[in-house]
C-alpha positions in Angstrom: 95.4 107.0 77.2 94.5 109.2 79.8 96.8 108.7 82.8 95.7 110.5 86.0 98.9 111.0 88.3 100.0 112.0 91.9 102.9 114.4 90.1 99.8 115.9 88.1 98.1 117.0 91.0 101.6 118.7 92.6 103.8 117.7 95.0 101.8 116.0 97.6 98.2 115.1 96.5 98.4 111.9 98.0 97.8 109.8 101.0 99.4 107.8 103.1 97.0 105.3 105.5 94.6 102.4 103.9 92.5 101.9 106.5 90.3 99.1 107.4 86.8 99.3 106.9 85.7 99.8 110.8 87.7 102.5 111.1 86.3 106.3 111.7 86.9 108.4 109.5 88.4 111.7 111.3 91.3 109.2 111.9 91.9 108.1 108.5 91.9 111.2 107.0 94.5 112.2 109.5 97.2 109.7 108.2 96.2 111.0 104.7 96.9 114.8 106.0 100.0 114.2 107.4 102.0 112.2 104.4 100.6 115.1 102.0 101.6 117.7 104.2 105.1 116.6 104.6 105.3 115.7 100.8 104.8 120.1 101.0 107.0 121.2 103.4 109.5 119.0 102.3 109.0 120.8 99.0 108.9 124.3 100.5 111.8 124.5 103.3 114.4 124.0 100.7 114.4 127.8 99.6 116.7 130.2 101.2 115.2 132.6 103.9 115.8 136.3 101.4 114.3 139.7 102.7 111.1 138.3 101.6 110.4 134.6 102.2 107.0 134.3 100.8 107.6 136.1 97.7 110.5 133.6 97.0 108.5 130.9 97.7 105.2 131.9 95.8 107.0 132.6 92.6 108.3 129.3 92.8 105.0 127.3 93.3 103.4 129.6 91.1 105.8 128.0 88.1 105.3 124.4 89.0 102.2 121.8 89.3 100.7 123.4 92.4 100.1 126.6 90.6 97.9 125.5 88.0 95.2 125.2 90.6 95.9 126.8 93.8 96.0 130.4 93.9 98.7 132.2 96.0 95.8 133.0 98.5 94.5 130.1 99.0 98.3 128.7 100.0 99.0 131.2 101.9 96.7 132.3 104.3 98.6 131.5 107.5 100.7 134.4 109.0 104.4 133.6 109.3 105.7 135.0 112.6 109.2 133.8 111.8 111.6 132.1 109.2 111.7 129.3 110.9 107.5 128.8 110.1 108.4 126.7 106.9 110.8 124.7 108.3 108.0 123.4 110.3 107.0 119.9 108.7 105.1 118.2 111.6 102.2 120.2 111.2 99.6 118.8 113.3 96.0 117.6 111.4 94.1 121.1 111.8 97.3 123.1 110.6 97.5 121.5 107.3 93.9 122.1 106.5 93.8 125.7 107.4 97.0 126.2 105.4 96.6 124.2 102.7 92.7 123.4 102.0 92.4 122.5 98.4 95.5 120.4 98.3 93.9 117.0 98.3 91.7 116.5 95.6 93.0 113.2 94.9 93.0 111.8 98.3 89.2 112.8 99.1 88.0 110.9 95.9 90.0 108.0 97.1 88.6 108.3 100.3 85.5 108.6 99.2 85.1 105.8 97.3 86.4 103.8 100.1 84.2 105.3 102.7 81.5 103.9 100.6 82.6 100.5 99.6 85.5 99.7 102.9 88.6 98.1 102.9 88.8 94.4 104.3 91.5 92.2 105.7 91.0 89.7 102.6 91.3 92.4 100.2 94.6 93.2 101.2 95.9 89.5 101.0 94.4 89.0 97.4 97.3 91.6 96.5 100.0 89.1 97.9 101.1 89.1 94.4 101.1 92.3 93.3 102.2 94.2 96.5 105.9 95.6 97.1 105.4 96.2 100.6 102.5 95.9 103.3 103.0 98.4 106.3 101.3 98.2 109.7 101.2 101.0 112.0 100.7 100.0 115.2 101.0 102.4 118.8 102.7 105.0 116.5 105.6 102.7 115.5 106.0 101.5 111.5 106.1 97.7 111.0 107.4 96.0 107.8 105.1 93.4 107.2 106.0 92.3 103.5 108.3 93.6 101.2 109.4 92.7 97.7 112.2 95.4 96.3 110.9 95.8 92.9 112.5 98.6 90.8 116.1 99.6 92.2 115.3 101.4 95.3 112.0 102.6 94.9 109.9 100.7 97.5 113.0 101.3 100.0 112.6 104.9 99.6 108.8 104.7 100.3 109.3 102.8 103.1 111.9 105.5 104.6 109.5 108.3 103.5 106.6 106.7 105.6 109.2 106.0 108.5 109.9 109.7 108.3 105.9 110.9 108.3 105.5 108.5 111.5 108.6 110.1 113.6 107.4 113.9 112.4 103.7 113.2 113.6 103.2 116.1 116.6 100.3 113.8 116.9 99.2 110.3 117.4 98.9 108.3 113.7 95.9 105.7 114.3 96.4 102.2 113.8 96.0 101.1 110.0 97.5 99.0 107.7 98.1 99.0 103.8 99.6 97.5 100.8 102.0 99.8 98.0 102.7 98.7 94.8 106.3 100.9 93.4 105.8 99.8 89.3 105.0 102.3 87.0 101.0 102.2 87.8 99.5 99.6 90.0 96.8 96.9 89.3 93.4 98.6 89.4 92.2 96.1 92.6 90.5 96.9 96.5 93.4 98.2 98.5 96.0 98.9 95.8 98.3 101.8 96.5 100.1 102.6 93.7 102.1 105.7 91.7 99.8 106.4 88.9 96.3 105.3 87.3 94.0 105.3 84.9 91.1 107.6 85.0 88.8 104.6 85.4 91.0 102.7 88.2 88.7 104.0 91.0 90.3 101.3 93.6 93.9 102.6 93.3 94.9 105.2 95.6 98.0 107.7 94.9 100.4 107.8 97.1 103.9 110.6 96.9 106.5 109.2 93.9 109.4 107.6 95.0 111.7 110.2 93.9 110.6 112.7 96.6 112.8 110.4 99.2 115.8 109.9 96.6 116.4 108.1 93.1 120.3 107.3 93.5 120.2 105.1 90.4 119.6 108.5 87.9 121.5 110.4 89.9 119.1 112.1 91.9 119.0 113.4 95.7 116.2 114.0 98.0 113.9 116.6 96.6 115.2 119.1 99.0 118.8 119.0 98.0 118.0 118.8 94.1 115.9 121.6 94.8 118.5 123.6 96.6 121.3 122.7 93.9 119.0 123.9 91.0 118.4 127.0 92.9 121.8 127.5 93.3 122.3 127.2 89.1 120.0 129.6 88.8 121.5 132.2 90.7 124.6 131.5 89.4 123.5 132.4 85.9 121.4 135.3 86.8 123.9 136.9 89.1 127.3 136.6 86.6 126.2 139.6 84.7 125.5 137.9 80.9 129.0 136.2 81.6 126.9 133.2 81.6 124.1 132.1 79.8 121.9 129.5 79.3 122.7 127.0 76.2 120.3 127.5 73.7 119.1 124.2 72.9 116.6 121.6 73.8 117.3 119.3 76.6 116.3 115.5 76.9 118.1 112.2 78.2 116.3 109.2 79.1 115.6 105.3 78.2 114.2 105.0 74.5 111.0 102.7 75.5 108.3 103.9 73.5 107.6 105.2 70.2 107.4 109.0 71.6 110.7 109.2 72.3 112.2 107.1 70.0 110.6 109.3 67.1 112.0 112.1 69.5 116.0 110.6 69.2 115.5 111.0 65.4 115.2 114.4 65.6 119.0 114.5 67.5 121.3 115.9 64.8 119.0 118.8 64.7 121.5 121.8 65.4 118.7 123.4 68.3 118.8 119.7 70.3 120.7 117.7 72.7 119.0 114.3 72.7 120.6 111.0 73.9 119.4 107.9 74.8 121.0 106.4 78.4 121.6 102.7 78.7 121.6 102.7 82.5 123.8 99.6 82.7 126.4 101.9 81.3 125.4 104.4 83.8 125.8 101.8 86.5 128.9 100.3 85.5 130.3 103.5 84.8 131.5 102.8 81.4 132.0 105.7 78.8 133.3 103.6 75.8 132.7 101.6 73.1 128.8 100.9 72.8 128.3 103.0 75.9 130.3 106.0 74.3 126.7 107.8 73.0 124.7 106.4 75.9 126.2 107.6 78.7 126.1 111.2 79.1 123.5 111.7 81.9 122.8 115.3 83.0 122.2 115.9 86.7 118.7 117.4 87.3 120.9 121.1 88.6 122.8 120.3 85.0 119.2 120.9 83.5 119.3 124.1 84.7 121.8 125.7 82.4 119.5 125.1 79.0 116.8 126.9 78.2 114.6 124.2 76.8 113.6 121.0 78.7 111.5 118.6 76.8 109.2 116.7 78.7 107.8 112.7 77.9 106.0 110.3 79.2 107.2 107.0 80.2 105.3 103.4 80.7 102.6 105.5 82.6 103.8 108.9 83.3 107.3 110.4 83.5 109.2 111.0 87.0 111.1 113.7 85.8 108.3 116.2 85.9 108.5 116.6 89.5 112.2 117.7 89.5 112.1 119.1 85.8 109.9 121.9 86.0 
């Protein structure tokens, strides 16, 4: 199956603001702006200010998701007066479209779809069931209006990120509400926010993963600190002078729960890989023995770093280690 993704699209291609149907649009499309942009900046301020900042920073995107369809033109066409320009992540609504034009595909087909067909009060109560949290924001303040936990702390940390993208508004966020689903790829009904979906799931709109905010329970920070810490691997090995090198094998940890990476685990005794399956009750519980013994050893996503061959799979719908694993 073809499985259309936010991490697909890059860092941000997102939005953040179901609106009801009455709404205008200019104002909608503002609340989308602003969680995509600071998905972006978030990504960007984490790389050390060198003698040239945009060099460091263009090589970087041009490796990852963002390059495979913008050009280093298109990104940067702003002039940076300062160092301090991407530190900047409350960029107000005509900012982020100069700087970063082509960055929402994803959003505008969401929105419009929805410009077409509307949003309704009643179709965000038939997702009682399915929704992990429903958010109202009302005179610029964020309002919990349901919430359901769901997978270890993933609808937390989208409810902090949105928090976050409310308080770093330079401008006013119009009133809207909206319902999030935080499994693995949402139901494919009016109103659904969800992670992932299938090319035909028109009615499901992408919002940011999870793991942008944090993902304690695999051991990983907020984007900007894994990002930093990888960076910091990476110079390690580069500067040392060939005293150290990368390991010359093939990396992968993760849960065995389909047949792609269970075929992959019989493939582990091969002398070029470094396969294990994690049983994250042992990871939780801390335990290193016994049945846990060859299920336990997790590598930190800086820990990646020092091999020279990731693997990359898919999970129930798409894999959240792409966004940190690249």
């Amino acid at each position: 199956m073809n499985v259309s993704v936010s991490h697909a699209f890059g860092y941000g291609i997102a939005a953040i603001g179901l609106f009801w149907y009455k709404q205008s649009e200019i104002s909608t499309k503002y609340i989308l702006v602003l969680f995509v942009a600071l998905n972006v900046f978030t990504t960007i301020t984490i790389f050390p200010i060198q003698t040239d900042p945009i060099h460091a920073i263009q090589q970087s995107i041009k490796s990852s998701a963002l390059g495979s369809f913008l050009d280093n033109e298109t990104i940067f066409n702003v002039t940076i007066s300062n160092e301090k320009k991407f530190d900047n992540i409350a960029m107000t609504h005509d900012q982020c479209q100069t700087s970063f034009p082509r960055l929402y595909q994803e959003a505008d087909r969401s929105w419009n779809y929805y410009k077409k067909r509307g949003i309704s009060k009643t179709d965000l109560d038939a997702l009682s069931k399915e929704q992990n949290l429903r958010v109202v924001i009302q005179d610029n303040k964020v309002y919990i209006k349901a919430f359901e936990n769901g997978i270890n702390t993933r609808t937390k940390s989208v409810a902090a990120a949105i928090h976050e993208v409310v308080m770093m508004s330079p401008e006013p966020i119009p009133d809207s509400e909206f319902v999030l689903n935080t499994d693995d790829r949402g139901t494919d009904k009016p109103g659904m926010w969800a992670l992932a979906r299938l090319e035909k799931d028109e009615t499901i709109w992408l919002y940011p993963d999870f793991g942008f905010y944090s993902w304690p329970e695999v051991g990983v920070d907020s984007y900007d600190t894994v990002r930093v810490e990888a960076l910091e691997v990476e110079k390690s090995i580069h500067l040392s002078g060939g005293e150290k090198k990368k390991i010359d094998k093939l990396l992968w940890r993760g849960a065995a729960m389909t047949d792609l990476r269970k075929k992959l685990l019989t493939m582990k005794d091969q002398p070029w890989a470094d396969f294990q399956e994690i049983d994250w009750d042992c990871i939780e519980k801390h335990e290193t023995s016994g049945n846990c013994k060859d299920h336990s050893d997790l590598k930190s996503i800086p820990e990646h770093c020092n091999y020279k061959f990731l693997m990359q799979t898919e999970g129930w719908s798409y894999s959240g280690r792409m966004n940190v694993g690249q």
